[in-house]
N, C-alpha and C positions, 0 to 999 in steps of 0.2 A: 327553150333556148333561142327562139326566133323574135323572142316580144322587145331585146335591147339590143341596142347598136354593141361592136366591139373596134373602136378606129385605135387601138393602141397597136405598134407594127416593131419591128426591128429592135434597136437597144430598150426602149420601154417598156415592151412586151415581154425581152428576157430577166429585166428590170424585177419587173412585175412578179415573173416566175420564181425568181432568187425571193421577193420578198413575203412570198406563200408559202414557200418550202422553208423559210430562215423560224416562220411566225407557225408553222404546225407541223412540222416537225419533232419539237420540243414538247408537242402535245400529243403526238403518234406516242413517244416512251414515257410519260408520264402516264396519259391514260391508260396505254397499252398494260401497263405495268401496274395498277392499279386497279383495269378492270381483270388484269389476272389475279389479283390480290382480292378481290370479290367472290370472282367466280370460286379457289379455291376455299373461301372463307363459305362460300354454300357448298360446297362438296363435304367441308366441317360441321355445319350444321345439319346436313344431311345424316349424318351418321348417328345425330338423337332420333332419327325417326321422322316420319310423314307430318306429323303434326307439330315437331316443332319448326320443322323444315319451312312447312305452311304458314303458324305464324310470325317467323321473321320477318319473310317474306312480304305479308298484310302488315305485318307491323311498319315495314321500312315504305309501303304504298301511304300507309295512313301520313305518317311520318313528316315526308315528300311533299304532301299536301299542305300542311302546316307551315314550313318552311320555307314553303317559294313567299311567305314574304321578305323574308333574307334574300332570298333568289330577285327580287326584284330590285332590294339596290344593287346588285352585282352588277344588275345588267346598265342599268343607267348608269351606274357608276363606269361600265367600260365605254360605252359611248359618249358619253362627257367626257372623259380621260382621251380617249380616241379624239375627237372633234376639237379640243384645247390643243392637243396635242400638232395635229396636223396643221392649226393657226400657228404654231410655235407660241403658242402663250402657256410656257412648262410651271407659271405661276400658280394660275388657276387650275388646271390639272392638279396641282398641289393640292389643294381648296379643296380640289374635291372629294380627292380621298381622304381629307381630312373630315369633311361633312358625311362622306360612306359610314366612316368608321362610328361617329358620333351616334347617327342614326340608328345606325344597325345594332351598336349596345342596348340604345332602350327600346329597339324593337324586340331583341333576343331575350331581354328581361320579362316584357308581354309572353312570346313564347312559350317561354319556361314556364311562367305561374299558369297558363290556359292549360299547356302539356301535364302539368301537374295534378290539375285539379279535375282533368277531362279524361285521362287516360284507359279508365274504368270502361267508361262508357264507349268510349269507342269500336271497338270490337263488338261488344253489343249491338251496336246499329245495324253491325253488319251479319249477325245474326251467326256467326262462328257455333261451333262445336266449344262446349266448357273447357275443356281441355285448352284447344287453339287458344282462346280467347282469354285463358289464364295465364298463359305463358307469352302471348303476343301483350299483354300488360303493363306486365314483369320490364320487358323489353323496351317500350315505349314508355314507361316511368326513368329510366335510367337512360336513354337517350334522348327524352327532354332537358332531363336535367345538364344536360353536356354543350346544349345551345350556345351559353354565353361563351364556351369557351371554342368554339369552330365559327363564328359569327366574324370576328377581328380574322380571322386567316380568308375566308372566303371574300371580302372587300378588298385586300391587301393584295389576293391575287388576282380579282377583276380588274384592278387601277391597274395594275403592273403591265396586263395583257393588253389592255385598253390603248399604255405607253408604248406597246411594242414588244415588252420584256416578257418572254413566254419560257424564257428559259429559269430563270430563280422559281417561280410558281412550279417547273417540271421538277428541279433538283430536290424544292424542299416536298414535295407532292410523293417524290420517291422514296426520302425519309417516313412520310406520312406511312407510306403500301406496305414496308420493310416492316415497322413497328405494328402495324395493326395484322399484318399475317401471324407474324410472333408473339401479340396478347391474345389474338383470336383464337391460336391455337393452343395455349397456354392457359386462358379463360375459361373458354367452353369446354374443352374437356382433361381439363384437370393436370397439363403437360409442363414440363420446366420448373416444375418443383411450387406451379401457379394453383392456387386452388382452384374445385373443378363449380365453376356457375353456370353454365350451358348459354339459355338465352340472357341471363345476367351478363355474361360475360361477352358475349356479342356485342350489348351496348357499349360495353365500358369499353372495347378493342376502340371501338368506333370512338369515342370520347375522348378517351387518353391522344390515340394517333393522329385525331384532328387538333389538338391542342398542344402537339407538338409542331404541328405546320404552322399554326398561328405564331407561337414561337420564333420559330427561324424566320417567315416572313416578319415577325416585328423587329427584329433585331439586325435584322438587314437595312428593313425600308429606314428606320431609327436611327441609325448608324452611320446613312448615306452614303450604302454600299450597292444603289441601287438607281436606276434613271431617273425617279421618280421621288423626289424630295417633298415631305409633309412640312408647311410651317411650322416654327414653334409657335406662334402666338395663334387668340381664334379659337381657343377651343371652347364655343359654345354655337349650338345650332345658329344654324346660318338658315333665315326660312326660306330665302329666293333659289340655293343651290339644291337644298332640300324638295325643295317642289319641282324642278328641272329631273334631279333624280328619278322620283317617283312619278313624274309624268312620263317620263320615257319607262321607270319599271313595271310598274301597276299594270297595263296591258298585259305583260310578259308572265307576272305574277299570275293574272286572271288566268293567261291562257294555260300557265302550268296544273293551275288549281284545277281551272275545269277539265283538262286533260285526266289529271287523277281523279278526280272523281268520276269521271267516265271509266276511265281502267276500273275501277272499284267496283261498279256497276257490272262490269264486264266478268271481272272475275265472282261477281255472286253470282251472276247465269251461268258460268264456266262451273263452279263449285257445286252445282245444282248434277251435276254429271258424277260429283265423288271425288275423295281423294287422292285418287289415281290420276285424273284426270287435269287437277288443279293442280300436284306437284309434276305431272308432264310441262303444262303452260308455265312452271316459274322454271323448272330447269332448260327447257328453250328460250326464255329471258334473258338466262345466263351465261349462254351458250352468245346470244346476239349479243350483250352486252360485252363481250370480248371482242365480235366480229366489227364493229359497227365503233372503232377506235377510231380510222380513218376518216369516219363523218365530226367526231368533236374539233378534227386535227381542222379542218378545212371550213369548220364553221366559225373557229375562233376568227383564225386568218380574214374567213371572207369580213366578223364585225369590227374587226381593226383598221383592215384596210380600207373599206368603204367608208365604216366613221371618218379616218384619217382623211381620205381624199374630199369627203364634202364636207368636213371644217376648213381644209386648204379650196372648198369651190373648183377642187375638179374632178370636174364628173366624166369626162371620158375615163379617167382611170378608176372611178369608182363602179359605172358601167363594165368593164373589162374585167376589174375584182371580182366581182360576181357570176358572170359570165366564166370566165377562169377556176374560180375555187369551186361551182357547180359542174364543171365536166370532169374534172378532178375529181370532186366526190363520188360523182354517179358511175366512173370509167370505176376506180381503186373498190367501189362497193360492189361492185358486180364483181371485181375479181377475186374478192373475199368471201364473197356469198358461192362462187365454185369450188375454193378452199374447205369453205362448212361443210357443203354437202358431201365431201371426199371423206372430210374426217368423222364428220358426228354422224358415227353408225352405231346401230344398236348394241354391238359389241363392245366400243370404247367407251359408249355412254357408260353402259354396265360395270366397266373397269373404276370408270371414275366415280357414280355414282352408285357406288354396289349396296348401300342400304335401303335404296327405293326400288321399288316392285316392278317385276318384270313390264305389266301394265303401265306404269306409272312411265317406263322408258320406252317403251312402244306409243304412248300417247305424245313424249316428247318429239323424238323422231319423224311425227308427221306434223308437229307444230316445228321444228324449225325447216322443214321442206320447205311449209308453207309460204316462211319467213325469207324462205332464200330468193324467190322471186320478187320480192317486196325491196330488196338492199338497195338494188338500184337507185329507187322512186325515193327512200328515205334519202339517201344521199341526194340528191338532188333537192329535195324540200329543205333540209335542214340547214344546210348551205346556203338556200337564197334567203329564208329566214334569217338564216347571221346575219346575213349581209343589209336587209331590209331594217333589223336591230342598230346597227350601227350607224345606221341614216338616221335612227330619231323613228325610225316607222315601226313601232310594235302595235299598233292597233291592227292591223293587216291578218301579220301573224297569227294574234287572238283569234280572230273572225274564223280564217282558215281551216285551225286546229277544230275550234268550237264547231262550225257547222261540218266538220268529218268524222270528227267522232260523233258527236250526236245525232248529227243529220245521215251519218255515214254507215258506221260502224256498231252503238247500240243499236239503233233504227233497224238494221238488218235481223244484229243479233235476236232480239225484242219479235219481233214479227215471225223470224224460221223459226225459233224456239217455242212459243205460243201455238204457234199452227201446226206447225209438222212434230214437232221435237224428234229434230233429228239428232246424228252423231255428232259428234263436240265438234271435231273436225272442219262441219259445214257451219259450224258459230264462227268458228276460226277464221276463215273466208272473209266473213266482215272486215277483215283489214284492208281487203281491195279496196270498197269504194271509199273508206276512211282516206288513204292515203291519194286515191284522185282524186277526189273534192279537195281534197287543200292545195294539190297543184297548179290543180284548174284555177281555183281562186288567186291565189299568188301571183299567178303568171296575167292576171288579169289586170293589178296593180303592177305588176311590171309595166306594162304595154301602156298604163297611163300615163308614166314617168315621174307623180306625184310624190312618191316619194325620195327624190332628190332635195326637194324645198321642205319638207319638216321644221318644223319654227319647235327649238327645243330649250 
């Protein structure tokens, strides 16, 4: 926190604060709501058992992978929207999400036929149990096939956020959580009079819900019922907006991909301990992915507002944005990671998760401990990353992530586990120096100030 200036004082700094809480706020109950609509959708798939629990679970890692090349116009898409935005030029902002959209159709088309044709194989590489790997499948056949239609929603809501609007993306986001709680448990096991699919039905929750967000976001943005107006003419790729996108996504993408693929890596050493062991690590995932609502809320905020402030060229408030929605996070993540620790006892887990093995919830128990001293440090990472996102700086980030998992986090894992093989527990640990290596990194691009002038 010491590597940027902070000179915004008095009405700008409360300024400032109203326009952090206005932009992640809408994302605290959207997420919030969302990531409880996950977590109880694994407490569902829990109840087929360890092994199908598992491969969802790997299924939705593989998945993830795949994906962030969608994930990567999002992001350029919100940083151009951001940066148009803050010029007041609400034209080309337009433009852009007109270009997101285009893009992202025939990238999502790519997806689909690769997801199709690869799905088989997948699970194989990773050397699963027959079983996992038949049902993790199953699963990722039918949530390829759902790409084209959650592709158009997730552009729709990056431009919006980009503009500032964090509130339609939360409204229809909640339709999304509503609807897929109620196929998910309708789908998988056989309720509301829905037939029973188990992980068939997983996907198609997933499918269906996200293809009703795309929905209400088209019909809004369409309709111009929304900040952000698409031209009607133009619709054919635009290559210069196109390459502006994917120069600012592609880093982002990279770093997502290689992140999962590192997790992937991570859980085949994990798996190496048993299936007790691998459904502890995915039900403390789920557990975090509840806690750790407040970090999405403050990372949006932080790539808005700093996009915003360095399209309008100013950077004391782009410095302060950052500086601000980083103590924000790290302050709100620490007081949720005391909250975890209170609640996720081995008692409730078992309430909530009663078809996983005593073991399987004693293994969790010591992975979100782990986890709870870690809130802090994410919240603070993830937050200056937004904020570095929104400046046009996603090569940073990349670097960051890459040399902490790799250099950080297997590195560790890879070396205790070969020499000693010890308790899972001490793999687990590898999260420390994962998550300081990219601080440390980060914060060293900060102190440069480089990333204020990104040419995007």
């Amino acid at each position: 926190m010491l590597f940027f200036r902070d000179d915004l004082h008095g009405k700008e700094l409360r300024k400032l604060y109203r326009d952090i809480f206005s932009l992640a706020t809408p994302i605290f109950i959207g997420q919030g709501f969302n990531a409880m609509v996950g977590f109880i959708s694994r407490i569902i798939i829990g109840k087929l058992g360890e092994k199908a629990f598992n491969s969802v679970n790997v299924g939705m890692m593989i998945f993830f992978i795949i994906i962030t090349v969608v994930a990567a116009i999002g992001v350029g898409t919100t940083a151009l929207v951001a940066q148009n935005w803050g010029r007041g030029d609400k034209r080309a902002a337009g433009s852009v999400l007109q270009q997101s959209l285009i893009f992202g159709a025939m990238l999502s088309i790519n997806i689909t036929i690769f997801g199709l044709a690869f799905h088989n194989v997948l699970f194989d590489i990773l050397g699963t149990d027959p079983e996992t790997a038949k049902m993790g499948s199953q699963f990722l056949f039918w949530l390829f096939l759902g790409v084209p239609l959650l592709t158009p929603g997730f552009c729709l809501a990056s431009a919006l956020r980009g503009a500032g609007d964090t509130r339609t993306p939360m409204f229809a986001g909640l339709v999304m959580g509503a609807l897929s709680l109620y196929l998910g448990y309708g789908l998988i096991l056989g309720k509301f009079g829905l037939p029973r699919l188990e992980v068939i039905g997983a996907a198609l929750s997933i499918d269906l819900s996200f293809f009703a967000f795309t929905l209400i976001l088209a019909f809004l943005v369409f309709t111009n019922r929304t900040v952000l107006k698409v031209p009607k003419k133009g619709w054919r790729p635009d290559d210069e907006i196109g390459k502006s996108i994917m120069k600012i996504g592609v880093p982002s993408a990279a770093e997502w991909t290689l992140i999962q693929i590192g997790i992937l890596i991570y859980v085949a050493i994990i798996s190496n301990y048993g299936a007790d062991a691998l459904a502890g690590y995915f039900t403390g995932i789920a557990v975090l992915s509840l806690a750790q609502t407040a970090t999405f809320g403050f990372q949006t905020a932080a790539t808005t507002l700093v996009g915003q402030a360095v399209g309008a060229r100013d950077f004391t408030r782009a410095e302060s944005a950052l500086r601000r929605t980083s103590m924000l996070a790290f302050t709100s993540m620490g007081c949720l990671g005391i909250i975890t620790a209170l609640i996720a006892t081995p008692s409730i887990l078992g309430v909530i998760f009663n078809n996983l093995s005593l073991a399987s919830l004693d293994y969790s128990r010591t992975y979100i401990m782990l986890l709870i001293y870690l809130m802090p440090l994410m919240g603070l990472y993830f937050s200056i990353a937004g904020g570095l996102r929104g400046a046009g700086d996603t090569i940073w980030p990349l670097i960051g992530s890459s040399v902490g998992i790799y250099g950080g986090r297997l590195f560790f894992a890879l070396v205790v586990y070969y020499l000693f093989h010890p308790p899972v527990y001490l793999i687990w640990c590898s999260m420390f120096p994962d998550l300081i290596i990219r601080i440390i990194l980060i914060m060293v691009r900060l102190r440069g100030g480089k990333w204020k002038t990104v040419r995007v």
